[in-house]
KOLVEX-311119 format. One record per residue: residue in three letters; x, y, z of N, C-alpha, C, O in turn. Coordinates in steps of 0.05 Angstrom, whole numbers, plus 5000, padded with zeros to 4 digits. Layout:
N
AlaXYZXYZXYZXYZ/...
END
This chain:
129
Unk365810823354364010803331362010593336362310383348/Unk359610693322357110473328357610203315358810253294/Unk357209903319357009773302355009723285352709683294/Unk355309713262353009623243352509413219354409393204/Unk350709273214350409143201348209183180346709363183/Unk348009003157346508953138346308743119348008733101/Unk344408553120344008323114341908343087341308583083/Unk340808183070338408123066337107963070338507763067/Unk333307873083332607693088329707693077327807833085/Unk329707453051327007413044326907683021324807803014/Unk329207743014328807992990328808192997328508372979/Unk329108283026328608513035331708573053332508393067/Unk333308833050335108923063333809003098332009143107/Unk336408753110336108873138338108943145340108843136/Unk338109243171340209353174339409393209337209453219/Unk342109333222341909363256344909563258347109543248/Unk343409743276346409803295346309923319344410043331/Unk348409873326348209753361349909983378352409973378/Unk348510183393350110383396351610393434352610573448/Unk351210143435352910163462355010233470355810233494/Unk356310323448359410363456359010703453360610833465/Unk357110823441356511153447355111103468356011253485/Unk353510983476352311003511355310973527355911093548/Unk356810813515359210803538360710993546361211063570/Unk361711103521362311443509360911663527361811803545/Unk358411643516356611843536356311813570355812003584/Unk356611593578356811623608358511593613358411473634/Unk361511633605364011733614364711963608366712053619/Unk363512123591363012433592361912603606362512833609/Unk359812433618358312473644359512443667359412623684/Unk360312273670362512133695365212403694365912473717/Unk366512523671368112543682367412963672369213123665/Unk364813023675364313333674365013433651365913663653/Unk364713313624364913343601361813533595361513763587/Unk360213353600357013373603355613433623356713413645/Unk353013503624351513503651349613353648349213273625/Unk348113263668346213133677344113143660343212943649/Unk343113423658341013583646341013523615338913543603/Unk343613443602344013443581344013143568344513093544/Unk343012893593342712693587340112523596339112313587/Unk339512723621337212633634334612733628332912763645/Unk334512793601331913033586329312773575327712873560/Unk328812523579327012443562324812653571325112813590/Unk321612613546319612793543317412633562317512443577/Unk315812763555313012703575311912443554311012233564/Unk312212483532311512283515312811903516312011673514/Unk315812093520317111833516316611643550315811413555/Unk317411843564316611783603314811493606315011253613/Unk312611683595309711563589309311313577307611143582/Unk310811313561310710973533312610843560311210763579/Unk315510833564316410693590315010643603314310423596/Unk313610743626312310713646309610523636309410303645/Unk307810623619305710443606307710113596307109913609/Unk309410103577309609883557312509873566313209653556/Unk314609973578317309853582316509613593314509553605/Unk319009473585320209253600322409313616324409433608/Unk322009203645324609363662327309163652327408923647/Unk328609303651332309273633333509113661335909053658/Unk332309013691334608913702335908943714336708783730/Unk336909223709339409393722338809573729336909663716/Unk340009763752340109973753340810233739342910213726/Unk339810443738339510623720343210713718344610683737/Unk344110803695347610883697348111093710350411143715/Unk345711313720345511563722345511583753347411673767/Unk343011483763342711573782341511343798339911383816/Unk342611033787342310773805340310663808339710423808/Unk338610923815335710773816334410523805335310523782/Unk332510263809332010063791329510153781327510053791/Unk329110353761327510453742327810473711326810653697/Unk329410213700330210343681328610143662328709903668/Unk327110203641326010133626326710053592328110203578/Unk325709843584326909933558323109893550321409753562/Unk322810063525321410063507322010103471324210213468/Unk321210063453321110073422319110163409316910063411/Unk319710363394318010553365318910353356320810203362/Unk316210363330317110333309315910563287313710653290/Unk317510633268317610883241316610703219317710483215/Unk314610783204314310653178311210803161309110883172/Unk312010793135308910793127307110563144307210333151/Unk305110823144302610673149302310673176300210633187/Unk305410743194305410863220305011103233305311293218/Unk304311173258303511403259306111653268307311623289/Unk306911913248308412083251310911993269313211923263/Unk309412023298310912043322312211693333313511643354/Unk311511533315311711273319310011073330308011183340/Unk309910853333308510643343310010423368311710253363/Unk309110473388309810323412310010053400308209953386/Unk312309943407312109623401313109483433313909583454/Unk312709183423315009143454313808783447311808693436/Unk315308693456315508373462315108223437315308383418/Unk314607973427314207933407313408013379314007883359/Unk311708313381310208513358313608623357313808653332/Unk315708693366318308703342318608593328320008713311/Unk318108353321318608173302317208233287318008273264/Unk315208253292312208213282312108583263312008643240/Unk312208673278313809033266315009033242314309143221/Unk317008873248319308843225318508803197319108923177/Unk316708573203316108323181313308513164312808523140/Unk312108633186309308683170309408943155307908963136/Unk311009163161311009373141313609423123315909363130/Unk312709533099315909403084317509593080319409583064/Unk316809833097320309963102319710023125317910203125/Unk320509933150319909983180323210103193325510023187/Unk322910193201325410313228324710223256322310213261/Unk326410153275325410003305327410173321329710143315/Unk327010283334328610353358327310353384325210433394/Unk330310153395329610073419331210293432333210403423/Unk329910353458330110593479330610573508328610573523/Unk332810563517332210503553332110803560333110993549/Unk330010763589329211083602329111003632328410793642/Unk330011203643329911143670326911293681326411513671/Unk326111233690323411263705323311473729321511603738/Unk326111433734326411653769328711943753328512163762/Unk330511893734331912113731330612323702330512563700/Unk329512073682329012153662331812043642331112003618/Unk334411983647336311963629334211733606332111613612/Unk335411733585334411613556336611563537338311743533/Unk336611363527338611363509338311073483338310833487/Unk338111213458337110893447338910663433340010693411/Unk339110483446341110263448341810123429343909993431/Unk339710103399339310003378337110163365335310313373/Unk338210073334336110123309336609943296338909853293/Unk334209843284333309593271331109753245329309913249/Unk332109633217330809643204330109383171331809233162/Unk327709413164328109333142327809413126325909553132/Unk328409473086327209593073326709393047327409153045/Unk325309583024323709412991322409263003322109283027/Unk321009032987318509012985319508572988321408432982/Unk317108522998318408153009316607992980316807752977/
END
């Protein structure tokens, strides 16, 4: 199960949860032919694209296929954002959070050489500061 939280800060409900233990889940489903490749290694041309432009490389090698391609990048969801989301990354998360007053954040690692994707966190805040 994911962990989750929810705080308020400054009058406004914040809520995080942290889905590493379903990434853990999911690549031992993978690991042991539960799943296929294909069925984890699907990011889009869209998402590829935001990685490769605005990731920050994660460090490590990819879980999939080792490679050191693995990126993390962050949408952010909110009025006043656009449909498909808004690229964030480095200090503008914060800055994301704070400035629209019901925002969603998901952060995203993607591998660059397989395509696997999987998003590691959601961060939000909601009402009005």
């Amino acid at each position: 199960m994911d962990q989750g939280r929810a705080r308020e800060v400054g009058g406004r409900l914040a809520t995080s949860v942290d889905h590493r233990l379903l990434r853990w889940r999911t690549l031992r489903a993978l690991a042991a032919g539960t799943i296929v490749r294909e069925d984890v290694c699907d990011a889009g041309f869209e998402l590829s694209r935001a990685a490769s432009a605005f990731g920050i490389p994660r460090g490590v090698v990819c879980p999939v296929c080792a490679a050191d391609a693995l990126r993390e990048v962050a949408f952010a969801f909110g009025k006043g954002l656009p449909h498909e989301g808004q690229v964030v990354g480095g200090t503008l998360v914060e800055e994301a959070l704070d400035a629209v007053p019901d925002v969603r954040l998901f952060r995203v690692e993607v591998c660059l050489a397989c395509r696997w994707n999987f998003v590691i966190e959601e961060r939000g805040h909601t009402g009005v500061r």
